[in-house]
C-alpha positions as CSV (number, residue, x, y, z in Angstrom):
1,X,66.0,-77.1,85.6
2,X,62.1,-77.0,87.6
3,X,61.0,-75.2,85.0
4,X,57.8,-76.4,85.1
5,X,57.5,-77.8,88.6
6,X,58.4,-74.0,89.6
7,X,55.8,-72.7,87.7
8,X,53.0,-75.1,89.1
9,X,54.7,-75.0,92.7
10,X,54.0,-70.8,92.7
11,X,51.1,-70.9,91.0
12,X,49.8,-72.9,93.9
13,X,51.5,-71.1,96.3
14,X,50.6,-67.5,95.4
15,X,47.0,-68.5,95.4
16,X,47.1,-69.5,99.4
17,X,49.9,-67.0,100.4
18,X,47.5,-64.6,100.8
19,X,45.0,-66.1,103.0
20,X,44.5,-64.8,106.7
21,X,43.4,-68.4,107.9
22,X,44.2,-72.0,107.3
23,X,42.1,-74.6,107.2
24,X,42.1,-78.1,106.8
25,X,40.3,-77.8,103.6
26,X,42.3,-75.0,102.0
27,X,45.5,-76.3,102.7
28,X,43.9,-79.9,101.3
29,X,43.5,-78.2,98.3
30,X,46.9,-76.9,98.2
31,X,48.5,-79.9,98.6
32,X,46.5,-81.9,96.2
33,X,48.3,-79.7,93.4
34,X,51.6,-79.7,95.5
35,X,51.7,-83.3,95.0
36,X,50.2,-83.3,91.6
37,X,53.7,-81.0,90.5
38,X,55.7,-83.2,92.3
39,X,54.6,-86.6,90.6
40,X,54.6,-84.9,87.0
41,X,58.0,-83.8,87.7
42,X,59.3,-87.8,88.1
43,X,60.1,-87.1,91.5
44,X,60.1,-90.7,94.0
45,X,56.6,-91.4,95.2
46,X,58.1,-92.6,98.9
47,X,59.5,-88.9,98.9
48,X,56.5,-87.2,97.5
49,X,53.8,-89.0,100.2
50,X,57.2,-88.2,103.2
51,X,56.9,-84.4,102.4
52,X,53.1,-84.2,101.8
53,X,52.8,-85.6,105.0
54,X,55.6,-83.6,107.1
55,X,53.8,-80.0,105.6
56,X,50.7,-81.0,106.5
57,X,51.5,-81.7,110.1
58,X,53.3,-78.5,110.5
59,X,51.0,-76.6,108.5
60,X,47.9,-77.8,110.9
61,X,50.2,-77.2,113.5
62,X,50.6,-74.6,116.2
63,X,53.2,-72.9,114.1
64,X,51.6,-71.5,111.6
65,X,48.0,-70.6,113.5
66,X,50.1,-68.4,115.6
67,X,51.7,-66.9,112.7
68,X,50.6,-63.1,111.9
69,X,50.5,-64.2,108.2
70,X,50.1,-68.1,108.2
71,X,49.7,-67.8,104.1
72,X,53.1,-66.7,104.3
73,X,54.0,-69.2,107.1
74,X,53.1,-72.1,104.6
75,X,55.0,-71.0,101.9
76,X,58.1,-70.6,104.7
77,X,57.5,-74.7,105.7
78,X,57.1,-75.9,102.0
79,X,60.7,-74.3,101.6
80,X,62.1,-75.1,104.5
81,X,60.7,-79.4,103.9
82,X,62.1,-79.0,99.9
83,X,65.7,-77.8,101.9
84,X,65.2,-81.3,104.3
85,X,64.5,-83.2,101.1
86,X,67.8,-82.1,99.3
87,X,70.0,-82.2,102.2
88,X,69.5,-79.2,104.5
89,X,73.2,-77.5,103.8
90,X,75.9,-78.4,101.3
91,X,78.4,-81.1,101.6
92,X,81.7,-79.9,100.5
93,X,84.7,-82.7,98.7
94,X,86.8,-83.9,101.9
95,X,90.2,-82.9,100.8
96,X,92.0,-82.7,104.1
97,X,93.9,-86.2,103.9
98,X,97.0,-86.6,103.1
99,X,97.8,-85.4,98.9
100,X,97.0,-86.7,96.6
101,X,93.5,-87.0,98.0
102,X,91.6,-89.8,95.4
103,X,88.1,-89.3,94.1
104,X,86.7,-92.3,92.6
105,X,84.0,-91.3,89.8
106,X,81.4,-94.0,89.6
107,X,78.3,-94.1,87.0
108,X,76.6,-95.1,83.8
109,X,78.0,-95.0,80.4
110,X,76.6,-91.8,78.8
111,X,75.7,-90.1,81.9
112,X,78.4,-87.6,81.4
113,X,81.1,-89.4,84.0
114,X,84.4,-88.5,82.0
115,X,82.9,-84.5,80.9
116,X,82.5,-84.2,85.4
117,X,86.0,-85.3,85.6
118,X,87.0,-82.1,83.4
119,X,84.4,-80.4,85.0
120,X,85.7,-81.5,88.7
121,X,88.9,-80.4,87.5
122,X,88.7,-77.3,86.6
123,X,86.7,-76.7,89.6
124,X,89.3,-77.6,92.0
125,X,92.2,-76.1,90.3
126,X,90.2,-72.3,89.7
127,X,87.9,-72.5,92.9
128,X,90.5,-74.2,95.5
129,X,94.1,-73.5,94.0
130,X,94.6,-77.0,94.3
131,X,96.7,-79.5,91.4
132,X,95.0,-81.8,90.1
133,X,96.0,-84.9,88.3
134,X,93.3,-87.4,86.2
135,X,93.4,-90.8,84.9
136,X,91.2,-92.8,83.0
137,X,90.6,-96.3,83.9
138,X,88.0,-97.1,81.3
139,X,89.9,-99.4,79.2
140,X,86.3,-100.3,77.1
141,X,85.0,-97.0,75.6
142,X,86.6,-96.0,72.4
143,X,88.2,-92.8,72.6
144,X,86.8,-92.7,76.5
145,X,91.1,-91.9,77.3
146,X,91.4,-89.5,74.3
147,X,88.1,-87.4,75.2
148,X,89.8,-86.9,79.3
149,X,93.3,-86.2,77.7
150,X,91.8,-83.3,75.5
151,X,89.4,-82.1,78.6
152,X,92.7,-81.8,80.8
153,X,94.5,-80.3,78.4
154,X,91.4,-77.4,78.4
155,X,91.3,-77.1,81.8
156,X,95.3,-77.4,82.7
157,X,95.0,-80.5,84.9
158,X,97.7,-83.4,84.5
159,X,97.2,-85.9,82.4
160,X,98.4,-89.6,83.4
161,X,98.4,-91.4,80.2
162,X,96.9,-95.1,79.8
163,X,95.7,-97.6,76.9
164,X,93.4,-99.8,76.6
165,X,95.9,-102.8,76.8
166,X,96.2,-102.0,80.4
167,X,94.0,-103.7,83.0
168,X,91.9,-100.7,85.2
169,X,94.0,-101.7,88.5
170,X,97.8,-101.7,87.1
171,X,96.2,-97.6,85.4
172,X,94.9,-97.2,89.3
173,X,98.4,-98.5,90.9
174,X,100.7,-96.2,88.5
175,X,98.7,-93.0,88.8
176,X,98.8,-92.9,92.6
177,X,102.8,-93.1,91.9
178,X,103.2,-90.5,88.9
179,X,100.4,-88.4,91.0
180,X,102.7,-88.1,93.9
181,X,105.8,-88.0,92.0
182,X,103.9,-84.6,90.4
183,X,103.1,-83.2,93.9
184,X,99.0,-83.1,92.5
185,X,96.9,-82.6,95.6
186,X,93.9,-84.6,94.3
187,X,94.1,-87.5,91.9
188,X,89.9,-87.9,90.0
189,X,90.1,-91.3,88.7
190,X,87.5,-92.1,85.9
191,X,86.1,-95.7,85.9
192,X,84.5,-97.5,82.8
193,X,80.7,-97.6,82.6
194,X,78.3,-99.7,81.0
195,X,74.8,-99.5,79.2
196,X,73.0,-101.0,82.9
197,X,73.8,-102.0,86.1
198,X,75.8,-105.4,85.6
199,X,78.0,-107.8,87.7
200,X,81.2,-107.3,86.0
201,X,81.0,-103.7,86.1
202,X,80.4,-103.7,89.8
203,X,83.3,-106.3,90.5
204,X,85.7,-103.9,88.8
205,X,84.8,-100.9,90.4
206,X,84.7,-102.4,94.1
207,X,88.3,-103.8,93.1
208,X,89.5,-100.5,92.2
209,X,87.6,-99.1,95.5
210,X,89.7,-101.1,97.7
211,X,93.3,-100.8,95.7
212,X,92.6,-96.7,95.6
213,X,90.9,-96.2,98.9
214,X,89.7,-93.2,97.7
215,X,88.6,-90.5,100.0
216,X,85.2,-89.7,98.0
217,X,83.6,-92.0,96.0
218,X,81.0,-90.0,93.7
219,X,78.2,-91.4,92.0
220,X,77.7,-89.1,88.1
221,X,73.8,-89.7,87.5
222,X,72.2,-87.8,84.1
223,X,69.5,-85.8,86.1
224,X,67.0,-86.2,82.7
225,X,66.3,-90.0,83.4
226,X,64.1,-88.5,86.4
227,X,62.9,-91.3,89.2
228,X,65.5,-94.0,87.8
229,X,68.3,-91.3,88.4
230,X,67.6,-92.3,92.1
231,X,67.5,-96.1,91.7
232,X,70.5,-96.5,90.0
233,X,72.3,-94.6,93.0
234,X,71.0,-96.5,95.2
235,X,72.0,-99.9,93.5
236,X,75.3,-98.1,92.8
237,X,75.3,-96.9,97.0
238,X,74.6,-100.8,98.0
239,X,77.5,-102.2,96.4
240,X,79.9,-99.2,97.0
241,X,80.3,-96.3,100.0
242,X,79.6,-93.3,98.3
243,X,80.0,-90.5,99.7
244,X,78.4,-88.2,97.2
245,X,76.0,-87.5,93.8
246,X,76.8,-85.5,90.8
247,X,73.7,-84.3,89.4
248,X,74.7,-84.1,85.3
249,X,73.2,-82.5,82.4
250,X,70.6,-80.2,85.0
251,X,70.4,-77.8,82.2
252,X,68.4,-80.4,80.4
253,X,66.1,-81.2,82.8
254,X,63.0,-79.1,82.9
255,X,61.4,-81.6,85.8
256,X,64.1,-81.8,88.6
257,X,62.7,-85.2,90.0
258,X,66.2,-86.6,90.6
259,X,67.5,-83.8,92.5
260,X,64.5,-83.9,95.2
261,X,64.6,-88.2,94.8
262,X,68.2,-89.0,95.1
263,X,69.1,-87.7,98.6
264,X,66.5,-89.3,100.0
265,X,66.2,-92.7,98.2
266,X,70.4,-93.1,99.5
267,X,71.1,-91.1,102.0
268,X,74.1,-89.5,100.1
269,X,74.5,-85.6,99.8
270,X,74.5,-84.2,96.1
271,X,77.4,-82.6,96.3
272,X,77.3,-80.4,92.5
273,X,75.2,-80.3,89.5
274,X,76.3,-80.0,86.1
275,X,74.3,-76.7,84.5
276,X,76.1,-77.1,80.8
277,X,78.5,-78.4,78.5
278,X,81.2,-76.2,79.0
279,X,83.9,-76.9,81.8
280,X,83.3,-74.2,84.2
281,X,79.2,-75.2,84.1
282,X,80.2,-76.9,87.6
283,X,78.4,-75.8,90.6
284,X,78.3,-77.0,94.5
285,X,74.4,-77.8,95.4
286,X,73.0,-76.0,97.7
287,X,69.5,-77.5,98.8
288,X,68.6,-74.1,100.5
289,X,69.3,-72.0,97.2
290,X,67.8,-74.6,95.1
291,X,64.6,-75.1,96.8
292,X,64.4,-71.0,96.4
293,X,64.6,-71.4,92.8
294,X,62.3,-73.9,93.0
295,X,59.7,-71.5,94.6
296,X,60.5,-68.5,92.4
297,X,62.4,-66.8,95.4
298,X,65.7,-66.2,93.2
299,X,69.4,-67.4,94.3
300,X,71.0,-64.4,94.8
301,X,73.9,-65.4,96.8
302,X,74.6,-68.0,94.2
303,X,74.4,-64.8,91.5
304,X,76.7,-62.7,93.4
305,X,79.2,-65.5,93.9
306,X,79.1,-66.1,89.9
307,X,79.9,-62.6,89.5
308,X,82.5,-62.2,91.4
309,X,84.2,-64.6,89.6
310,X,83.2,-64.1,86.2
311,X,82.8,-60.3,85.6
312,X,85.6,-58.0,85.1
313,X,86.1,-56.1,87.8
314,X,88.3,-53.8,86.2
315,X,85.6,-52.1,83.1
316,X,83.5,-52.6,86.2
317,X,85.6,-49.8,88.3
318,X,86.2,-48.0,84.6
319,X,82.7,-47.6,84.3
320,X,81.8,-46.5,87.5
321,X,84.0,-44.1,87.2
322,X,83.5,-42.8,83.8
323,X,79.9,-42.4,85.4
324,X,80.9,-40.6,88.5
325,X,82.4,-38.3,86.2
326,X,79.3,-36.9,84.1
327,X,80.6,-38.9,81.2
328,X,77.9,-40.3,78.8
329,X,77.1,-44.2,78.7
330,X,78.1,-44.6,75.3
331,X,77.4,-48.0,73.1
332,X,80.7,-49.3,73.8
333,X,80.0,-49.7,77.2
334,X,76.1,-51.0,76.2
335,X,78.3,-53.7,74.8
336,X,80.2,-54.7,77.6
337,X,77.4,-54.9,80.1
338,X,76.0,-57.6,77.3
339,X,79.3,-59.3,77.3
340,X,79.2,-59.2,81.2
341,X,75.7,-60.6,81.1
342,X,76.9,-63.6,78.4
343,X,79.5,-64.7,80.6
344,X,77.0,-64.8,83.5
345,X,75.1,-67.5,81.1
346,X,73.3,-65.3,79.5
347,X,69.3,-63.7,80.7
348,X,67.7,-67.2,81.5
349,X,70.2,-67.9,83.9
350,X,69.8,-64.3,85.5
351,X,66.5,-64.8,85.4
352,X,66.3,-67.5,87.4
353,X,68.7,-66.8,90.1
354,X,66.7,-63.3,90.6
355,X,64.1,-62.8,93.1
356,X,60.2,-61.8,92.1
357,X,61.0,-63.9,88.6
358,X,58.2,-66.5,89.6
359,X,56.0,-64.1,89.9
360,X,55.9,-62.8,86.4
361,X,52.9,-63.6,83.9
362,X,53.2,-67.7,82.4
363,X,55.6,-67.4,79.0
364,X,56.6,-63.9,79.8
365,X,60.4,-65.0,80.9
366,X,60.5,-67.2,77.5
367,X,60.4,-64.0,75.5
368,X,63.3,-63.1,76.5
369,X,66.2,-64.9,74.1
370,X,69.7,-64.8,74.9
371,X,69.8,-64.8,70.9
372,X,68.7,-61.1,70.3
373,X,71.5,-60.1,72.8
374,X,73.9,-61.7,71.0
375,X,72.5,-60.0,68.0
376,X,72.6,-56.4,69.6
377,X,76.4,-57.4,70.5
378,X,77.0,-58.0,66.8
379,X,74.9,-54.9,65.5
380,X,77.3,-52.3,67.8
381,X,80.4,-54.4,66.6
382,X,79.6,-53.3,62.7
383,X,79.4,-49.9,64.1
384,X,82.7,-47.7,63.9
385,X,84.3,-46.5,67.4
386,X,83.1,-42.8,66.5
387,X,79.3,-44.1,66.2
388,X,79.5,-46.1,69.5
389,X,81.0,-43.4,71.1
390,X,78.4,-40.9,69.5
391,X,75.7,-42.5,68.8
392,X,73.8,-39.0,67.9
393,X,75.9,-39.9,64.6
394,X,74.0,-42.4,63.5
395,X,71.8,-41.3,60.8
396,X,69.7,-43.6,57.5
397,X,72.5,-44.0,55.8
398,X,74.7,-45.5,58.7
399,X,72.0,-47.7,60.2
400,X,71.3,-49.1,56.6
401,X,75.2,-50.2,56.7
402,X,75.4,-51.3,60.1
403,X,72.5,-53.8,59.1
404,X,74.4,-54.9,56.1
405,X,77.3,-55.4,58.1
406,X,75.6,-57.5,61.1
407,X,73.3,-59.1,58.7
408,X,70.6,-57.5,60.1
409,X,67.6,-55.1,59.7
410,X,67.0,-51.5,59.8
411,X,64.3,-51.8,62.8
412,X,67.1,-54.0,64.1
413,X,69.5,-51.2,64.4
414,X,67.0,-48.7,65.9
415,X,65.8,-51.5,68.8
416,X,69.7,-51.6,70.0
417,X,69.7,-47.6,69.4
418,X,66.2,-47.4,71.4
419,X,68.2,-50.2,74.1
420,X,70.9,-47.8,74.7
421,X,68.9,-45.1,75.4
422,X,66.8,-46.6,78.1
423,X,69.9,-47.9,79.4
424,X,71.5,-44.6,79.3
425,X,68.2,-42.9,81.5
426,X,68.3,-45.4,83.9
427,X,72.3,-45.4,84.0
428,X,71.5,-41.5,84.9
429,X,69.3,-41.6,87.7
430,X,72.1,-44.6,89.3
431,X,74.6,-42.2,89.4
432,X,72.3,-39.3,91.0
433,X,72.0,-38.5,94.5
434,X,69.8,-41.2,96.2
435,X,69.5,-43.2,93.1
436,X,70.8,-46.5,94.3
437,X,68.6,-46.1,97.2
438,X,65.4,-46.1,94.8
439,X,66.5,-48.8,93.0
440,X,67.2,-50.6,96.0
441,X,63.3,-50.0,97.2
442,X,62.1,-51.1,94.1
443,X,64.1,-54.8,94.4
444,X,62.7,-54.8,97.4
445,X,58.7,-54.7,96.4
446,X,59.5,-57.5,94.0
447,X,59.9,-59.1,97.7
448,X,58.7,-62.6,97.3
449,X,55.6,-64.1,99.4
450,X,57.4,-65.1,103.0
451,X,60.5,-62.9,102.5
452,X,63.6,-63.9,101.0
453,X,65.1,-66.3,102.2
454,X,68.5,-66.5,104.4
């Protein structure tokens, strides 16, 4: 997601970071491609002429000629007006009534409605501890009941059966019983969809609204329809009160448009984005992380959060360890740190969340595929435990069967071998005295223009 508006928005921003004074004319320029990036990535015009304006102003203002860098001091207001745009902070699910707590999911057919529901789901139940019970109310879509059944079986919510026979509000009135009757603490109700914005459609949902009384009402919008993203939630927000926006299918979107459109065309917080197709590719929205993605600057809070969850804490502590103890980094434990890396999403998605990544050379990030890391995982799996714990082993005649074995090549096998060994070095000088503290200064001079930010 902002793929290509980040590239354009730090182009133009490293180019005027540097300079020692402002001036009407540079900063002119500057703007001129500011708003160029924002219009080629579908984003609202209203919202692109609002934030134009509001840097402007402040960047002719008194705050930034006072500034001892006021190249820097730009960069810091376009950030901090991309944060107004989104939202300023994130705005959490209200889950404090009494259980079960509803959540009415509102959108388009094929805008990803009933995957969010799984998604939402699994969210709650791993994230909150909560129990979480779903129904489906869309009594039109074939297999739309079938596809939520097998997403709650994945995720472990409860399932409240219905049928198409049934009409949405007798499905709404029975799952608030069997809900309660199951002790769930939030009940995620998904509503039937159509092809457009119609009457009917609306009439249902605003009948259902008022039976449920749900606490959130959430709007699911497919971020890659761009600028119409943000008028269908605003003809969605006129005829019910949402309270939120689920930005789906992000991962497909390399423009962003509707997340910098939507909050301000209806006033309503996004409240997650969908990143992928699996059911833990669920995140909260943060405007201030995003719009430091946006601008290259990394999201490293978001990073450290995913790996808290995600990495296994114990070969973690194993491998520190083993290291601690003079022992050498051997290709089993190359492979794990790939594994680790996978189930962070893999390099793109570390590559995005880490600072300094804007700044590298256009197409240099695209080299790097998550497919020839998956393909040095398979090469040290055709290996035999003595080779991966001795890799010195490995002589012609082994690498020429570990490539038939992974269905790879020769030169294959000696770029893993060649991997490991870099890997190995820098694992070394880690785990020496003041070696974290030089790696530590070296993050630090890939320090983005302005700092990063809080």
């Amino acid at each position: 997601m902002f793929d290509s508006l980040s590239e354009k928005l730090t182009g133009v921003l490293r180019g005027i970071s540097g300079k020692a004074r402002l001036t009407e004319e540079n900063v002119a320029d500057a703007l001129r491609e500011v708003r160029l990036a924002l219009l080629e990535a579908d984003v609202a015009l209203p919202v692109v002429k609002d934030f134009i304006d509001q840097v402007k102003v402040r960047a002719l203002g008194q705050e930034v000629n006072a500034a001892l860098n006021p190249g820097e001091a730009f960069v810091k207001i376009v950030h901090q007006e991309l944060v107004r745009v989104m939202g300023s902070e994130n705005d959490a699910l209200d889950l404090r009534a009494k259980p079960p707590v509803v959540v009415l999911m509102a959108g388009l057919q094929g805008s990803g409605k009933t995957t969010t529901v799984g998604k939402l789901a699994r969210f709650l139940k791993e994230r909150q501890r909560k129990k979480v019970a779903v129904v489906s109310a869309d009594v039109y879509r074939p297999a739309a009941i079938e596809q939520l059944r097998t997403l709650a079986g994945e995720v472990g919510a409860h399932f409240i059966a219905s049928t198409a026979d049934e009409r949405p509000l007798d499905i709404a009135r029975r799952a608030v019983r069997e809900a309660n009757t199951q002790f769930a603490d939030v009940l995620l109700v998904d509503t039937a969809g159509r092809l457009a914005i119609d009457a009917e459609m609306m009439d249902e949902i605003r009948a259902l609204h008022a039976e449920l009384k749900p606490v959130e009402t959430l709007f699911v919008v497919d971020a890659m329809t761009g600028q119409d993203a943000a008028n269908t939630a605003r003809a969605f927000n006129e005829a019910l009160p949402l309270t939120g926006v689920v930005l789906a299918k992000t991962d497909g979107d390399a423009r962003g448009g509707a997340a910098l459109s939507v909050r301000a065309v209806t006033g309503k917080p996004i409240k997650f984005i969908g990143v992928g197709e699996k059911t833990d590719a669920l995140e909260p929205f943060y405007p201030d992380r995003m719009a430091s993605r946006i601008l290259g600057m990394g999201d490293v809070l978001s990073l450290i959060e995913e790996a808290e969850r995600k990495v296994d804490r114990q070969k973690a502590e194993k491998l520190a360890r083993k290291l601690e103890k003079g022992s050498r980094f051997d290709l089993e434990d190359f492979r794990d740190q790939l594994q680790q890396m996978a189930s962070l999403g893999g390099v793109s998605s570390l590559m995005d969340k880490l600072p300094g990544m804007g700044a590298l050379p256009a197409g240099a990030a695209a080299k790097l595929d998550d497919g020839l890391f998956r393909q040095m995982a398979v090469i040290i799996d055709s290996m035999t435990p003595q080779e991966r714990r001795f890799p010195d082993l490995i002589n012609g005649s082994r690498k020429q069967r570990i490539a038939r074995g992974s269905g790879t090549q020769v030169p294959d096998v000696n770029r893993v071998l060649k991997q490991h060994k870099q890997m190995q070095k820098m694992m070394k000088k880690v785990t020496r005295k003041g070696g974290m503290q030089k790696m530590m200064r070296g993050l630090q001079a890939m320090r983005p223009p302005g700092g990063f930010p809080r």
